[in-house]
N, C-alpha and C positions, 0 to 999 in steps of 0.2 A: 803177646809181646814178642818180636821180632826186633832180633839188635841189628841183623843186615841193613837197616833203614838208618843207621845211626852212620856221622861221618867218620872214616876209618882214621882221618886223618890227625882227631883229635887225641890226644893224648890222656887228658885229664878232666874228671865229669867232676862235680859241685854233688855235694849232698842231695840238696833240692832237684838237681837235673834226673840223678838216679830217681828216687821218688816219683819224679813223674814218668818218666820212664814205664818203671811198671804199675803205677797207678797204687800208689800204696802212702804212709805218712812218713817222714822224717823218721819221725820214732822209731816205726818198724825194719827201717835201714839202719838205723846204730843198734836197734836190738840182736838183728842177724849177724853186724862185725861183731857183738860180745860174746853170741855163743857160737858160733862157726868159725872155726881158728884159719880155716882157705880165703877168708877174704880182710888184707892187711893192706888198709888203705894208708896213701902217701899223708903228712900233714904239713901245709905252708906253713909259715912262718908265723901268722894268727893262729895256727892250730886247726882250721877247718879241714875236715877231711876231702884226700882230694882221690876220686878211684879210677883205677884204669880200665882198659880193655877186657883184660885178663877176670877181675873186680867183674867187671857186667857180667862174662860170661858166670860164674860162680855165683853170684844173684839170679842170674837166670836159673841155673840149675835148681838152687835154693828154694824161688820162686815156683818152680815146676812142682817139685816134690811137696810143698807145704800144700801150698795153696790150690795148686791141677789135681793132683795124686790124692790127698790128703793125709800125706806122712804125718806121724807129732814130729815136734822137732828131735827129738833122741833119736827115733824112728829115721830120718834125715840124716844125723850125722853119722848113726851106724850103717846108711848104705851109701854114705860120700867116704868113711872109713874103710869100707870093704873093697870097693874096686872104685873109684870115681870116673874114671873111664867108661865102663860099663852105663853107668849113669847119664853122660853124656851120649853117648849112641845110643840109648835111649829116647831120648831129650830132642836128637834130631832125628830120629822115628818119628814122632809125634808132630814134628815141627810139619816134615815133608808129607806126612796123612792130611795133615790141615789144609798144607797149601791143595794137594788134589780134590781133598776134598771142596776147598773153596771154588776149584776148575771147574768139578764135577756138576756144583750150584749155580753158577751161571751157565753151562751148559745146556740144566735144566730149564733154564730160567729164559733161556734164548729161542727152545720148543715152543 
């Protein structure tokens, strides 16, 4: 999941947009706002939760360590607790191995 593909220009994502996003349910987007105290989404005026920018990226992170990494979720909040920084350069470690790595396969792939 790469948020650089997303328009910067948008302010505010929908439940449903995050969710597809990273390919995950509804559910499991409001499970992570109840135990992950970093991601405090806006709510309109009906109440539907509305997330930002900021929001993705901490999903992303979120997303990395549960589901990439295989954190438990404790496991997750105690290393976004410790340095969250650290975490994210991490985060885009991985991002930037992927992309060369992706380079390196069609390189192969063009032999």
């Amino acid at each position: 999941m790469v948020l650089e593909e997303l328009n910067k220009s948008k302010l505010y994502f929908s439940i449903g947009e995050v969710a597809k996003l990273f390919d995950v349910n509804a559910s499991l987007i409001r499970f992570w706002e109840k135990e992950f105290d970093i991601i405090k989404p806006h709510k309109n005026k009906k109440g539907n939760r509305m997330f930002t920018q900021e929001d993705l990226k901490n999903f992303q992170l979120i997303y990395h360590l549960v589901k990439e990494r295989g954190f438990t979720l404790q496991g997750a909040k105690d290393k976004l607790k410790g340095n969250k920084e650290d975490a994210f350069e991490s985060l885009e470690i991985v991002e930037k191995l992927e992309k060369v790595k992706s380079f390196l396969l069609e390189v192969k792939s063009a032999l």
